[in-house]
C-alpha positions in Angstrom: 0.0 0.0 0.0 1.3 3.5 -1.1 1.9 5.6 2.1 0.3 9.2 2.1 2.4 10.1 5.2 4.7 7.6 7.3 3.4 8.1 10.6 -0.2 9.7 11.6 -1.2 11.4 14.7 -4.3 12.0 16.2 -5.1 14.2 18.6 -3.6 18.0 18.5 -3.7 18.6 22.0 0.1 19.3 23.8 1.1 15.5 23.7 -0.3 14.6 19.8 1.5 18.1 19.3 4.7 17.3 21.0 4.8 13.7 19.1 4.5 15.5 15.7 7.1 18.1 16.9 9.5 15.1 18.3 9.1 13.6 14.9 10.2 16.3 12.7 13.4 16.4 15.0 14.2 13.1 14.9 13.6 11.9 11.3 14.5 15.2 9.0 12.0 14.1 5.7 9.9 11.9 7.6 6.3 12.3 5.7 4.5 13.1 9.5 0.6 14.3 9.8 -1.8 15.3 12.7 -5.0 15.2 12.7 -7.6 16.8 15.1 -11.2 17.2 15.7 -11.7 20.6 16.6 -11.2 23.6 14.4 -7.8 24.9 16.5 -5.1 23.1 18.7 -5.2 22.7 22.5 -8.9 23.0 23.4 -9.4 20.6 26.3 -7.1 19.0 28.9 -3.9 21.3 27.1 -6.1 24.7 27.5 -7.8 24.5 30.6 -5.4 23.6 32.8 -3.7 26.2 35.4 -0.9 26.0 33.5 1.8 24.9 36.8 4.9 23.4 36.0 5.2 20.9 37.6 8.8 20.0 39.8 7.8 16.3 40.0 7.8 16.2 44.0 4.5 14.1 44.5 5.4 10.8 42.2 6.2 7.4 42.9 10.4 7.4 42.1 11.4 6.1 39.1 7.9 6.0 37.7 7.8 7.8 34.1 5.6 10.7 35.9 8.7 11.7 38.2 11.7 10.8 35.3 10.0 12.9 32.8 8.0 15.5 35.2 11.4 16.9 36.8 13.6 17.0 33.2 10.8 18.3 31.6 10.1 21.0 34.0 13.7 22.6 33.2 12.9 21.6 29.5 10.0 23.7 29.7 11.1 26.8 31.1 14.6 26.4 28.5 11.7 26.1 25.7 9.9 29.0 27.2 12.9 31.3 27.3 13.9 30.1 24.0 10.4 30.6 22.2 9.4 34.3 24.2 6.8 31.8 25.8 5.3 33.6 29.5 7.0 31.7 31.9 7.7 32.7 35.4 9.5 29.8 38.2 7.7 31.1 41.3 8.4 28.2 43.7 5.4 26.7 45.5 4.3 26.3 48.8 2.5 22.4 50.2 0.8 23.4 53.5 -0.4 21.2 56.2 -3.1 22.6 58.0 -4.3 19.7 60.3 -1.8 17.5 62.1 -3.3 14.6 60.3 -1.5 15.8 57.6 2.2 16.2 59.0 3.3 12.6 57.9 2.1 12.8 55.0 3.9 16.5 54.7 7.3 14.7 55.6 6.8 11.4 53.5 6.4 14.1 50.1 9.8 15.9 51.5 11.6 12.5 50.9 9.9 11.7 48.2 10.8 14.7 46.6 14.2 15.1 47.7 14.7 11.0 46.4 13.3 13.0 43.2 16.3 15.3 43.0 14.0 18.4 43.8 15.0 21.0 46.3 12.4 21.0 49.3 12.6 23.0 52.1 10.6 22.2 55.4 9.3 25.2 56.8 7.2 26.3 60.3 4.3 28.3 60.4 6.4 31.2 60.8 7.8 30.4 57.3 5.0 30.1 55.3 4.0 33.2 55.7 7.4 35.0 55.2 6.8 33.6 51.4 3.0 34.0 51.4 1.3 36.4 54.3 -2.0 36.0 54.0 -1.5 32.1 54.1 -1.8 29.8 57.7 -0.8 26.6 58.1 0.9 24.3 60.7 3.9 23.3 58.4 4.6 23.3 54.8 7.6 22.9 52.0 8.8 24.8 49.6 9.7 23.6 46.3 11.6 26.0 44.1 12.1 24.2 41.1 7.7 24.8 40.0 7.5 27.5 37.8 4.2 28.7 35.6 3.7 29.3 31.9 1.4 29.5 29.4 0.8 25.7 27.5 -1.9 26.5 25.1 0.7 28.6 23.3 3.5 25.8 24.0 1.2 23.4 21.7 1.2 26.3 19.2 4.4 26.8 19.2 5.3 23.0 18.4 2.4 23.1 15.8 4.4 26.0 14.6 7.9 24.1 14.5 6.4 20.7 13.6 4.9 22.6 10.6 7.6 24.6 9.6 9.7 21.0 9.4 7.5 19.7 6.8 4.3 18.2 9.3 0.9 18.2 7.7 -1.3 19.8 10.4 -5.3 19.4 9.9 -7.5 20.9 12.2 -11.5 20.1 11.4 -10.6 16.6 10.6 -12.1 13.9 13.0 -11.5 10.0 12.8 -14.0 8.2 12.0 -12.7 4.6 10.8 -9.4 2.4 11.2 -8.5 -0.2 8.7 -5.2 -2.0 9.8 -3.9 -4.3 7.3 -0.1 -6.2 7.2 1.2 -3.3 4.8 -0.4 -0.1 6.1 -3.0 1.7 8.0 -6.3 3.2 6.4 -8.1 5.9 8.3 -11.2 7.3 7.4 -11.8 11.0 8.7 -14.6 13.6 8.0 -12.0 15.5 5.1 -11.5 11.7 3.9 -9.1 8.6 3.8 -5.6 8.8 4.7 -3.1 6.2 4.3 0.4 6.2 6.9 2.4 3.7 8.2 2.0 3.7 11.7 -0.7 5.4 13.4 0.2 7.5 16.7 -3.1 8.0 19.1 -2.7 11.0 21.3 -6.8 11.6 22.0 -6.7 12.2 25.2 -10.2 12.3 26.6 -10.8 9.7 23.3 -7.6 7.7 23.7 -9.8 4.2 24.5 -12.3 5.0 22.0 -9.2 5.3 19.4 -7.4 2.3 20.5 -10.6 0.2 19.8 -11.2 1.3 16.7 -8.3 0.1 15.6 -8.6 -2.8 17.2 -7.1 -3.2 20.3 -8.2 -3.9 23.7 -6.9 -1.0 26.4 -7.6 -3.1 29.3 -8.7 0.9 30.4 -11.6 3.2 30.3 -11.7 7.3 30.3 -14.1 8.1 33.1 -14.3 12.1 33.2 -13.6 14.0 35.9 -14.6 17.8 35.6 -12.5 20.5 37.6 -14.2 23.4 38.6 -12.1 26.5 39.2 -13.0 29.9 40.8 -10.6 33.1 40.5 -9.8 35.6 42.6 -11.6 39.1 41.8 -8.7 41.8 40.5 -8.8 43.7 43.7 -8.0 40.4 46.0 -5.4 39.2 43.9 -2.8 40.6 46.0 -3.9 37.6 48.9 -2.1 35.3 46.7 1.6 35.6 45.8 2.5 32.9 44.1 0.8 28.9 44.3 0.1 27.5 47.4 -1.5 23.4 47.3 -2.8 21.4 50.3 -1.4 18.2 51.2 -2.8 15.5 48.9 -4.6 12.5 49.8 -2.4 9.6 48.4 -5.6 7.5 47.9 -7.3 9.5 45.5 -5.1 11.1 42.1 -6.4 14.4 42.8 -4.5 17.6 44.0 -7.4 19.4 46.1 -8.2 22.9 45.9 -4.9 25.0 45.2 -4.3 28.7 44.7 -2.7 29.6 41.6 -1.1 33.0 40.2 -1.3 32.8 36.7 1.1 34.0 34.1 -1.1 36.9 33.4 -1.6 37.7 37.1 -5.0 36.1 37.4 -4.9 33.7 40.5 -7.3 30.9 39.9 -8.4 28.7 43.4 -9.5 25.1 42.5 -10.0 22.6 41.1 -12.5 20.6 42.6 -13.0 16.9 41.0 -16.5 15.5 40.2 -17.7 13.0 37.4 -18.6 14.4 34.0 -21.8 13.8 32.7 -19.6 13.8 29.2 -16.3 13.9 27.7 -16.0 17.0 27.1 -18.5 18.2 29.9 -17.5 21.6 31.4 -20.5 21.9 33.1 -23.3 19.9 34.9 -25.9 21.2 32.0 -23.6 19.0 29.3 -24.8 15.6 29.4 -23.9 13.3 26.2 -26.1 10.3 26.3 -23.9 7.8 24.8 -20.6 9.4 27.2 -22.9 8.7 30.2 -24.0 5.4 29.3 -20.1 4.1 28.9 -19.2 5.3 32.2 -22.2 4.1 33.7 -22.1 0.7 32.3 -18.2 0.1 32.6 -17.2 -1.6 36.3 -14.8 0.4 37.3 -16.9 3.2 37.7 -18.7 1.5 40.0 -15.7 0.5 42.0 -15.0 4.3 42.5 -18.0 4.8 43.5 -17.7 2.1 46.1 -14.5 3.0 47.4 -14.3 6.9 47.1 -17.9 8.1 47.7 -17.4 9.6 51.1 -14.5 12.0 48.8 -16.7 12.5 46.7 -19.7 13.5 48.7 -17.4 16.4 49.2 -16.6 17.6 46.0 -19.9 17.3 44.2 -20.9 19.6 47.9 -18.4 22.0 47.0 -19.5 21.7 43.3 -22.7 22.8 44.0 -22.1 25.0 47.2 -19.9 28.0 46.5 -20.5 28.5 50.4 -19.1 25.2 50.9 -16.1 26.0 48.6 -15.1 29.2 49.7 -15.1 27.6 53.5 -12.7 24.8 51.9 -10.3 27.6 50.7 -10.5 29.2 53.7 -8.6 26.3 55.3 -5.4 27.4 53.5 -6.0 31.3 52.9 -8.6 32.9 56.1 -9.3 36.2 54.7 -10.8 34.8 51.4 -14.8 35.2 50.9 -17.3 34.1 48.6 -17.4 37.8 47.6 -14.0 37.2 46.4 -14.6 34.6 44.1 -16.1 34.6 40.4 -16.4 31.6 38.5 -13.4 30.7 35.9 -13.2 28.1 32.9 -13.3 24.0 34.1 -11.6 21.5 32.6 -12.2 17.8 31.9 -8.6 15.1 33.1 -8.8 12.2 31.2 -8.4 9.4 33.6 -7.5 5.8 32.9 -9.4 3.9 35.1 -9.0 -0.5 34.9 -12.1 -2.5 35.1 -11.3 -3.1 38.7 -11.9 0.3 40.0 -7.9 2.1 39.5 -6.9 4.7 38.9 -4.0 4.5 36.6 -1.6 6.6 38.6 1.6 6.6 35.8 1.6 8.0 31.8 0.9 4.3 30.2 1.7 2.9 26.4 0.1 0.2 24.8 0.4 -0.3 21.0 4.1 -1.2 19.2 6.7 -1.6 22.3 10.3 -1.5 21.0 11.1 -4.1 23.4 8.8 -6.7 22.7 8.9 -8.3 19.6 5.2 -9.6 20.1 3.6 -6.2 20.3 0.9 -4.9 18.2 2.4 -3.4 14.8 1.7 -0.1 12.9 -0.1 1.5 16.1 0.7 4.0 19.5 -1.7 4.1 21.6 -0.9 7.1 24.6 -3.7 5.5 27.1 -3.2 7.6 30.3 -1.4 11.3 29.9 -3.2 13.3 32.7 -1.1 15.8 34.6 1.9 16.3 34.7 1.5 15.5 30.8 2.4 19.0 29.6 4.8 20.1 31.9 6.7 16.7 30.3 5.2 16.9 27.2 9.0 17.3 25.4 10.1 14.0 27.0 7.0 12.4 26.5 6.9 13.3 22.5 10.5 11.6 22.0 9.0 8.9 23.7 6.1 8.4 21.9 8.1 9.3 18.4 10.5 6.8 19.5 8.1 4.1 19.6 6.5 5.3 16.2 9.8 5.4 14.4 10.3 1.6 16.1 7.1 0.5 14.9 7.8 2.0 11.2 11.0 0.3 11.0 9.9 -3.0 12.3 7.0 -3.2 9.9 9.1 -2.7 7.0 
């Protein structure tokens, strides 16, 4: 079968961008292509994020999240500085403001520090010297997070994919997948396209990808929407920089954080409650056949079963801006509801097994350069939730890597 590019990707958020961009770099001529749905780049998880970069102080060491979280942090702001990209490295603050908290304070201190991150263990008296408005019983600080601006990272890798040759296509959504021994047919709204191997970087539609072209994830996207507030212009100045509680380990989910923007916005949230659809930014979205997957697929239902008391919580606070702002309060006191006004959510798209987990690292399936056996001609990127695009330069080698791999070893 005649090739119309050598390698496909779909999806043109900051990972499917990244790939493309990877590509270029690493194969000069390669015939590379994106594809994406929507009519621009970077419209879901890529622009509606609070745009943190991440130091890579909460993962699991040696998981891919912490390799490629803390080299892809200085990655970011190098690209940043390079590209006249906003960028800004701010330094964070984790605050423990219950002594239930203070073990799980010093277990993220070694964690990070087995990381190679900078943390430093502060009283109550240091918090505030870094952020006065701010009470808590003990915190860290973590110098290495910065902030920047990712929907215009994607478009500035759009920009350097394309400029390297990449055929980008916005407007153009998958509709088919025809895998044969010699090639890959898709079959999108602008027509059929013909590539070697095919790269799937969907994000919130990774699973729904992968089993179109035939595989089996082993995984389900179950939605989770993340409601944010922002401060009003004339309380901005409560907030000097980003300031995170101390996360629950059982549940993938930062709590409500207090971040200062690039732009000098400072956005308080998220919260985390089911979607009623993919790409459901609000509880008045509901897409019928969205629902009835998560609904219907078992590990929802394990969730449910083991998180609902957290959850209780945030769909309170979802629906309770009273009960919100008093959550906030926890971490910065002289916050009101006054002070709030409702911001942009955004959708994560969580892996979640049939058992009820939560996929807690980025995961591969597809072409696997070190297993022979592994399905040909196809990448799938299953889970890429956050810290995706604060690594989204080592993740797009690795992902191109695989592609290149899977070209080569289907001749």
């Amino acid at each position: 079968m005649g090739y119309d590019f050598d390698v496909l990707v779909v999806g043109g958020g900051i990972v499917g961008l990244s790939t493309a961009y990877a590509l270029t770099l690493a194969r000069p001529g390669l015939r590379v292509a994106l594809v994406e749905k929507e009519e621009s780049f970077a419209q879901h998880q890529t622009g509606r994020n609070s745009g943190v970069i991440h130091s890579g102080v909460y993962y699991r060491p040696g998981s891919l999240k912490a390799r490629y979280a803390t080299s892809g942090a200085a990655e970011m702001v190098e690209f940043c500085r390079e590209h006249g990209i906003p960028y800004e490295v701010t330094g964070k603050l984790i605050v423990a403001t219950g002594r239930e908290e203070l073990p799980r304070l010093h277990a993220l201190a070694r964690r990070g520090r087995e990381n190679g991150i900078p943390v430093t263990e502060l009283d109550a008296g240091g918090i505030g010297e870094y952020e006065p408005e701010v009470t808590g019983l003990a915190g860290l600080h973590i110098g290495t997070t910065g902030i920047c601006d990712f929907a215009a990272v994607a478009l500035k890798y759009a920009e350097l994919a394309a400029q390297a040759g990449a055929v980008l296509r916005t407007g153009t959504e998958l509709r088919g997948i025809a895998r044969r021994a010699d090639g890959v047919t898709v079959q999108t709204a602008a027509g059929e396209l013909r590539c070697g191997v095919l790269v799937n970087c969907a994000g919130l539609h990774s699973d729904r990808i992968a089993r179109l072209a035939g595989d089996d994830p082993g995984v389900r996207i179950v939605p989770f929407r993340g409601e944010y507030y922002e401060l009003t212009k004339e309380r901005r100045d409560l907030v000097r920089g980003l300031v995170y509680p101390v996360p629950d380990p059982a549940f993938p989910f930062l709590g409500v954080h207090l971040t200062r923007g690039v732009h000098g916005d400072v956005h308080v949230g998220p919260n985390a409650v089911p979607a009623l659809a993919r790409e459901g930014y609000d509880w008045r979205t509901v897409r019928p056949r969205d629902l009835a997957e998560t609904v219907r697929f078992p590990g929802t239902w394990h969730i449910a079963r083991r998180h609902w008391r957290y959850e209780v919580g945030e769909l309170h606070r979802s629906l309770s801006k009273r009960a919100f702002t008093v959550a906030v309060q926890r971490l910065l006191p002289a916050v009101t509801a006054a002070d709030l006004v409702p911001a942009a959510a955004g959708v994560r798209a969580q892996a979640v097994a049939r058992d009820g987990a939560l996929l807690d690292d980025f995961a591969f399936a597809g072409f696997d350069p070190d297993d022979p056996s592994s399905a040909r001609r196809v990448v799938h990127v299953l889970n890429a939730p956050s810290p995706a695009a604060t690594a989204s330069l080592p993740i797009g080698r690795e992902v191109a890597r695989r592609a290149l791999a899977a070209l080569a070893a289907s001749g």
